[in-house]
C-alpha positions in Angstrom: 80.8 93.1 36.4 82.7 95.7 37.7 84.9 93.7 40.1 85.7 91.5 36.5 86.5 94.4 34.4 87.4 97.1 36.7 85.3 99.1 33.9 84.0 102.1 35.8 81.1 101.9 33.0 79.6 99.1 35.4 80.4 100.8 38.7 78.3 104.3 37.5 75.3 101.7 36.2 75.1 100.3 39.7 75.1 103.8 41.0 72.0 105.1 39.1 70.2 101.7 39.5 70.7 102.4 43.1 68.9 105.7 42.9 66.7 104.2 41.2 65.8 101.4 43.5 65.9 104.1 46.5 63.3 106.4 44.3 60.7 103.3 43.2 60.7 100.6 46.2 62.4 101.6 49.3 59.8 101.9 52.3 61.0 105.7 54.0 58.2 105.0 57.0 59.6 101.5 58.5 62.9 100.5 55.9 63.1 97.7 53.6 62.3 97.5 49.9 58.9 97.0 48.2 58.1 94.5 45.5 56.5 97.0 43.9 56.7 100.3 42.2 55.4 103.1 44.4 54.1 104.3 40.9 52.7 100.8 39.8 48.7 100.0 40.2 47.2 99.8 43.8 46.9 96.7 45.6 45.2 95.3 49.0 48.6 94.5 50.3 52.5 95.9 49.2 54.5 93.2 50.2 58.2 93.7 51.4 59.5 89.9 51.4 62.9 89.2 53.5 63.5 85.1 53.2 66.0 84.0 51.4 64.8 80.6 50.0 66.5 78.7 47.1 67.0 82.1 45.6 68.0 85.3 47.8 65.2 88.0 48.7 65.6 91.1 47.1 65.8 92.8 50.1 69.1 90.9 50.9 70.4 91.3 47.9 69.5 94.8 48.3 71.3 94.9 51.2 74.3 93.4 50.1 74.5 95.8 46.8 74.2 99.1 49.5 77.6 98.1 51.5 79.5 96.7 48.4 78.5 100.1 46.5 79.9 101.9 49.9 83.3 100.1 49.9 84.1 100.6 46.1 82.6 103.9 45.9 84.0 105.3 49.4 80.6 107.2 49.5 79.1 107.6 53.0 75.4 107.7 51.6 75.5 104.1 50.8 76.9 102.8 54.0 74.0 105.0 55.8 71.1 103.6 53.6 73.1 99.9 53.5 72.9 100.3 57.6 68.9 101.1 57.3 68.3 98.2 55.1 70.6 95.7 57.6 68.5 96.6 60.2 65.5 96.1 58.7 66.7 92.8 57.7 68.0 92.1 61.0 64.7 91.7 62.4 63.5 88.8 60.3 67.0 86.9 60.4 67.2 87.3 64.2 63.6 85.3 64.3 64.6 82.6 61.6 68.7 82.6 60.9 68.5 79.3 58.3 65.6 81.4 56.0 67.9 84.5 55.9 71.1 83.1 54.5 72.0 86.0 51.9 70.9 88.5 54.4 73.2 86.8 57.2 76.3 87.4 54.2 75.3 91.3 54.0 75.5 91.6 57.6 78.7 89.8 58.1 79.7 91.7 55.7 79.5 94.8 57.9 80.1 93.6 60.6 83.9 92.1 60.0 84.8 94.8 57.9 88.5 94.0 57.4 87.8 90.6 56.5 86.1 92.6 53.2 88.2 95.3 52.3 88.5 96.5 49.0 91.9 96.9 46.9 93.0 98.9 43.7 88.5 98.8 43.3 88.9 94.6 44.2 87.0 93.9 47.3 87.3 90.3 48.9 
């Protein structure tokens, strides 16, 4: 919404769902985000799921939210955290590319920088 509007209102909602995100799901021992709350009941098994079917993981998405946030905010946190989440996710694309489509997108993102740069809050 932000890139649409240019309403910083939308950019500073992002931020705090960020923290947010970073405070409820993200994994500090091995990286990647949980599907659950850390806070929510306790289960068997806390899944962490990385393929990007018909609809992209959460994880990639995750990913792709933690560089975008980096570029329009110019805030080093978010490029550091958006690096630990593209290597988590590297791992599962590297076994299995065509499951990890949106996750492939984040990491091009990064990787070929200048094709993404942002402009006047506009990044392409």
């Amino acid at each position: 919404m932000y890139e649409a509007t240019l309403d910083a209102g939308y950019l500073e909602k992002a931020r705090k769902l960020g923290g947010l995100m970073k405070s409820c799901f993200w994994d500090e021992e091995e990286g990647g985000f949980y599907l659950t709350d850390k806070d929510a009941e306790t289960l068997i098994y806390r899944p962490k799921e990385t393929y990007d079917g018909a609809m992209p993981s959460g994880n990639s998405v995750a990913g792709y939210v933690l560089i975008k946030l980096s570029r329009l905010t110019g805030q080093e946190e978010y490029r550091q955290w958006g690096l630990k989440q593209l290597a988590f996710l590297s791992e599962s694309a590297a076994s299995y590319p065509a499951g990890h489509c949106f996750a492939l997108m984040a990491i091009m993102m990064e990787l070929y920088r200048e094709s993404f740069l942002c402009e006047n809050g506009v990044c392409s």
